[in-house]
Structure formats: structure tokens, C-alpha cells
C-alpha positions in Angstrom: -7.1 3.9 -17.6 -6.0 2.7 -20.8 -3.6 -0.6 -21.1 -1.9 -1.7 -23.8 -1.9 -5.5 -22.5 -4.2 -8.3 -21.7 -4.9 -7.0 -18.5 -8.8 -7.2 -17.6 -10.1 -3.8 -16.5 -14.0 -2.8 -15.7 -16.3 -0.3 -16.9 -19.5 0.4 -15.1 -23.0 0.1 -17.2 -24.6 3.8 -17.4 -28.0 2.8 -19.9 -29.3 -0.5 -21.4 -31.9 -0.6 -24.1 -34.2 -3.2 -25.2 -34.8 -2.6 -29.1 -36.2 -6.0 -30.1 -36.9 -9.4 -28.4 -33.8 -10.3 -30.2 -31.3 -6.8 -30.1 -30.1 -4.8 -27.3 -27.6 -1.9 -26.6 -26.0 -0.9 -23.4 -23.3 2.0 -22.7 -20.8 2.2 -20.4 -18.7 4.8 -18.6 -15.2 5.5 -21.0 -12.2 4.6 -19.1 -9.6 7.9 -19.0 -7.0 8.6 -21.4 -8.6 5.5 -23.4 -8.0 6.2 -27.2 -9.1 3.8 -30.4 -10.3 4.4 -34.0 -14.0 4.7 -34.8 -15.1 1.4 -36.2 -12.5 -1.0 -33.6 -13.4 -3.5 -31.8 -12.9 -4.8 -28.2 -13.2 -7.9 -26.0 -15.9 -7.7 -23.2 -17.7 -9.9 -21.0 -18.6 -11.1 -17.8 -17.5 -13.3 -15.3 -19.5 -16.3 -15.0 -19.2 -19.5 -12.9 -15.2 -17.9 -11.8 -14.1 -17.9 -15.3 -13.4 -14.8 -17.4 -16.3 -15.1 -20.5 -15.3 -12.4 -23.4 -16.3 -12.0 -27.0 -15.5 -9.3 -29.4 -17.6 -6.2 -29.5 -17.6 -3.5 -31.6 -17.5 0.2 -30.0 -20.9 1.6 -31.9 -20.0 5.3 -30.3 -17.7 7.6 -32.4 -13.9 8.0 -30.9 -14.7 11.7 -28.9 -17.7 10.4 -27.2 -17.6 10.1 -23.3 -19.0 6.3 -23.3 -18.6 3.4 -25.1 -22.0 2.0 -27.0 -22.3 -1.6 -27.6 -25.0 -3.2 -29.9 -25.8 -6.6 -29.6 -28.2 -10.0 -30.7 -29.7 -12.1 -27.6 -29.1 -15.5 -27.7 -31.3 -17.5 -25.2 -28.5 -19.9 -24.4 -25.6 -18.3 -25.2 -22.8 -18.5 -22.3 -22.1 -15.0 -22.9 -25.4 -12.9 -24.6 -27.9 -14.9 -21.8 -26.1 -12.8 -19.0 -25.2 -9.7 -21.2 -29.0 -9.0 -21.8 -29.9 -8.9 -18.1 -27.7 -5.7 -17.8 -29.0 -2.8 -15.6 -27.7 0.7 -14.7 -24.9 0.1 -12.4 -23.7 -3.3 -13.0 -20.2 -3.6 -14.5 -18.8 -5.6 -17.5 -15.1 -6.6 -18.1 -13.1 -5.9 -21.5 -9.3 -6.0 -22.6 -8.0 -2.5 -23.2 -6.7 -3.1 -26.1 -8.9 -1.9 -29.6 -8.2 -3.4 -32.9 -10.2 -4.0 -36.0 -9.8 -3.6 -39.9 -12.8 -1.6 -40.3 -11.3 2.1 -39.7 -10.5 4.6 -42.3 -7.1 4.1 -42.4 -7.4 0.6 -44.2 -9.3 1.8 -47.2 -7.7 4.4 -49.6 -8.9 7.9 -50.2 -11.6 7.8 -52.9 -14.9 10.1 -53.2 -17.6 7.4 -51.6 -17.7 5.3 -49.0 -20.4 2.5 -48.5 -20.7 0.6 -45.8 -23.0 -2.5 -45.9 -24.3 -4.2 -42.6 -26.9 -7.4 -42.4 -28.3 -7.4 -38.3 -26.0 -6.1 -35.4 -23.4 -6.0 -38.1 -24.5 -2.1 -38.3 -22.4 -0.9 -34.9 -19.1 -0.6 -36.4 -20.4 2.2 -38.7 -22.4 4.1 -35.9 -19.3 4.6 -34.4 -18.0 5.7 -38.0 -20.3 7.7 -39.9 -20.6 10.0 -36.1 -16.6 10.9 -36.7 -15.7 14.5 -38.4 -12.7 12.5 -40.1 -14.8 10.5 -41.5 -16.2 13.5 -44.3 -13.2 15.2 -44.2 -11.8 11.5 -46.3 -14.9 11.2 -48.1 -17.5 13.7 -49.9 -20.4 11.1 -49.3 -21.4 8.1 -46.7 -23.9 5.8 -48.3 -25.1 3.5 -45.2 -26.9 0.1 -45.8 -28.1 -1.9 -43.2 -30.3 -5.3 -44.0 -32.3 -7.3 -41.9 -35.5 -9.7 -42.0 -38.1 -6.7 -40.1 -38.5 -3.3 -40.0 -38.8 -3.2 -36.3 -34.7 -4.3 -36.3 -33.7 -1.6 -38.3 -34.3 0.7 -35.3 -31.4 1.2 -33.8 -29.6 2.8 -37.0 -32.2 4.6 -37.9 -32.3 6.8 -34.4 -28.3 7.3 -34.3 -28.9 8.5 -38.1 -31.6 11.0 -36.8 -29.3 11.5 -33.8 -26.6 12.7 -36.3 -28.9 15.5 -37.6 -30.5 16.9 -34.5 -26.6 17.9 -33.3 -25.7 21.0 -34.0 -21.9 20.3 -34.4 -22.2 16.8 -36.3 -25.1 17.6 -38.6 -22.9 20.7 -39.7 -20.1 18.7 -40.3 -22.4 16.0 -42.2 -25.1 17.8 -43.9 -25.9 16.4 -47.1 -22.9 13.8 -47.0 -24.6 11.1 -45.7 -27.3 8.7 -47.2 -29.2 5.6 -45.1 -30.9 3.0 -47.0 -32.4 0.5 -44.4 -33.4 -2.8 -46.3 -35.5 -6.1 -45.1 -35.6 -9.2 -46.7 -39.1 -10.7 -45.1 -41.0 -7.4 -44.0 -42.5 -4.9 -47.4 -40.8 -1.6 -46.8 -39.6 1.1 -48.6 -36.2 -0.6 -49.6 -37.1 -4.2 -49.9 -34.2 -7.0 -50.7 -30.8 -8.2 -50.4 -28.2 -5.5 -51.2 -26.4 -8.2 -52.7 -28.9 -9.3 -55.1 -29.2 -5.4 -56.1 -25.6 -5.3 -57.1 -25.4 -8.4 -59.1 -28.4 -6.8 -60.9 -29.1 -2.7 -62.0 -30.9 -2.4 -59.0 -28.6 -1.2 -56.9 -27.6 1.3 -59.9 -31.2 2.2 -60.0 -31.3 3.2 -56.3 -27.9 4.8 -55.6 -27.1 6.4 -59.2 -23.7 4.2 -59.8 -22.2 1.3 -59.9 -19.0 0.1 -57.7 -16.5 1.7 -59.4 -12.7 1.3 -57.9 -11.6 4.6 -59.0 -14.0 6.6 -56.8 -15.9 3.5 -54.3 -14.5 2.6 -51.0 -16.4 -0.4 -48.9 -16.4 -1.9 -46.0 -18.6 -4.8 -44.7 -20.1 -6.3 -41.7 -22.1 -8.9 -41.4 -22.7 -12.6 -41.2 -19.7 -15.0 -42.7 -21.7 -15.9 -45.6 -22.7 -12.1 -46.1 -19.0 -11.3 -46.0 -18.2 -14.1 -48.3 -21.0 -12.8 -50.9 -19.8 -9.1 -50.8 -16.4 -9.9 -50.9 -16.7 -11.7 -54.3 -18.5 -9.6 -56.0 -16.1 -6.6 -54.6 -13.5 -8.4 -56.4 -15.9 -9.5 -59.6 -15.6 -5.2 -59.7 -12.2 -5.0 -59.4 -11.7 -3.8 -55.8 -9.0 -5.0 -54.0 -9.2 -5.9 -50.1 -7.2 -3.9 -47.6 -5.6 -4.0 -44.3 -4.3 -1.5 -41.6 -0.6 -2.2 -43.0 -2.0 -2.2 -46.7 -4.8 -0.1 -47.6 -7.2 -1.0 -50.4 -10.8 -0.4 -52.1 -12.8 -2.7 -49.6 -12.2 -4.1 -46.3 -14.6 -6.6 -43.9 -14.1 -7.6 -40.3 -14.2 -11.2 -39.7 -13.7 -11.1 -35.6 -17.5 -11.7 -35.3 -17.9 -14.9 -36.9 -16.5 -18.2 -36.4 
């Protein structure tokens, strides 16, 4: 059950899956009654050596979906990512019942497109989103860009994508609203470069048809701090303006996974 506190509850592991020697993704049974906004984030972990170990995790399953999905990097020594990735069926994880995150639809004004640019594991936030009916009933298209170095990484969005379309209910709801560009910056493939590097040129007008325009664009980011850095400037070099939950704007990023 849902708490609204710092209490530590549990949530039993239902499926792990090994995309890459470096990515994984795990769900876990949904608690009752618990409610948060596609696109939040929540702290979960393990306990390890007696101590409670937590990090934030975004939820990479939409709002109505009977488990939470989590997306995530290994890291060989990390305290928390070295246990995380030896997850089978049946073992149990802790988190904090208590979703937050700036990356939701109610931080960005309403506007005609929304783009959402992710570099790596960045990319979970907007599974969760672009899998929620209110997300096309506040925009008339979803342009979805995730970057990374290989093609192989790029996996993970590309089935919830194809997911999206072999429902009957969501891919009714979506139909021709929503675009995937996956990128790599190392690997030749179809979409080759950095998205940022497209938008400081007429690439990215090239590709997508327009420019960032204010009037009509809504953004949001997730990424690496040097990746939210570089979209956030040149959002602003367009003349977006950066939102919150208590003030909506043109763009908004999520700075909870990076130190």
C-alpha cells in the first residue's frame, strides 16, 4: 500500500532482462492503491551489509500498468547497480512510496509537439510516458529520441515502441502520433549523431520537418549532466523557457540522476 512518508516498503521482482552487458530491466509486482504520474521517479534499492542502499529510479511503465518497470546501467562496482543486476524472479527490492519528478505533463504547457530527448538509460522516463492516453490527448504528436554509442543499446526503446503498436487499445489511441528516431554516435545506423549537434545545425530540420519553435514545441530531457546542460542552452538559445510542477513552461529536464 501506498505511503505518503519515508517509510521503506517492499515490492517482489516478477521478470528481469538482460539487454546488454551494460543495461538491464526488471519489473516488479505494483503495490495497491499506489498512484504516481507517468514519467516520476522513485527511490529503490537493496539492503546491503544492514544498511538501507537507495538511488532514484525512474518508473519506465505507464501510470495504469499492474507493475512497475525499471531500466537500468550495470556498473561492475557500484554499491548499488553490482547487487541490482543479480536480480531473479522472486527476490524483493525496497523503495520509498513516495513518486516525484519534473518530467510529467503537467510541468510543460499545452503546445502541438512534444519531444523528448534521451542519451542511454535516460530513455525510461518516456516509456512510461509516451504508453499514457493523456499523453495524445495534450499533444497531437510524440517525437521520441533516444542516443547512444551502439545499436545493440537502443533495444530496449525500440521493443516498448513496437509494444505500443501491437495493443489494440494503445495503438488506437496512438496511431500515427508518435515518431522514434533512435540515434548512435559510434555505431553507422540509420540515424547517425548527436541530436544536439543536429539542432545547432539544419539537420535536425532536415530530419524532423521544423525547427524548435516555442509557440507549438514542448521538450523534456533526460540524460547525462553534460547532455542536460547542452540541451538546456540551446532550449533557451530558441527561446524556450524551463518549467516546473508549480510553474509550467516550454522545456523541462530531470536532474535526480546525476550528481
Amino acid at each position: 500500500m501506498q505511503k505518503e512518508n519515508n517509510a521503506l516498503n517492499q515490492l517482489e521482482v516478477s521478470k528481469v532482462h538482460h539487454w546488454t552487458p551494460s543495461t538491464f530491466s526488471f519489473s516488479c509486482i505494483r503495490p495497491d492503491n499506489f498512484r504516481f504520474r507517468s514519467g516520476e521517479f522513485v527511490m529503490i534499492g537493496l539492503n546491503i551489509d544492514g544498511k538501507s542502499v537507495l538511488r532514484a529510479y525512474s518508473i519506465a511503465s505507464p501510470n495504469w500498468h499492474e507493475e512497475f518497470e525499471f531500466y537500468s546501467i550495470k556498473v561492475k562496482d557500484g554499491p548499488l547497480t553490482s547487487k541490482l543486476q543479480q536480480l531473479k524472479e522472486g527476490d524483493r527490492i525496497i523503495f520509498r512510496g513516495k513518486p516525484v519528478g519534473t518530467l510529467v505533463n503537467d510541468a510543460l504547457l499545452e503546445g502541438k509537439r512534444l519531444f523528448l530527448f534521451s542519451t542511454g538509460t535516460g530513455i525510461a522516463p518516456f516509456t512510461s510516458i509516451i504508453r499514457d492516453p493523456e499523453t495524445y490527448e495534450k499533444f497531437n504528436e510524440v517525437i521520441l529520441f533516444q542516443t547512444c554509442r551502439h545499436i545493440n543499446e537502443l533495444e530496449f526503446g525500440k521493443r516498448t515502441v513496437e509494444s505500443i503498436f501491437k495493443d489494440d487499445l494503445l495503438s488506437e489511441i496512438v496511431s500515427d502520433k508518435l515518431r522514434f528516431f533512435p540515434t548512435t554516435t559510434r555505431e553507422p545506423s540509420q540515424y547517425h549523431g548527436r541530436v544536439t549537434d543536429w539542432l545547432k545545425s539544419k539537420k535536425f530540420e532536415e530530419v524532423i520537418g521544423n525547427d524548435l519553435n516555442p509557440s507549438e514545441d514542448r521538450v523534456m530531457i533526460c540524460g547525462s549532466i553534460a547532455m542536460l546542460n547542452e540541451f538546456k542552452e540551446i532550449c533557451l538559445q530558441k527561446g524556450l523557457v524551463e518549467g516546473s510542477n508549480s510553474s509550467p513552461g516550454h522545456f523541462v529536464i530531470e536532474k535526480a540522476f546525476v550528481d
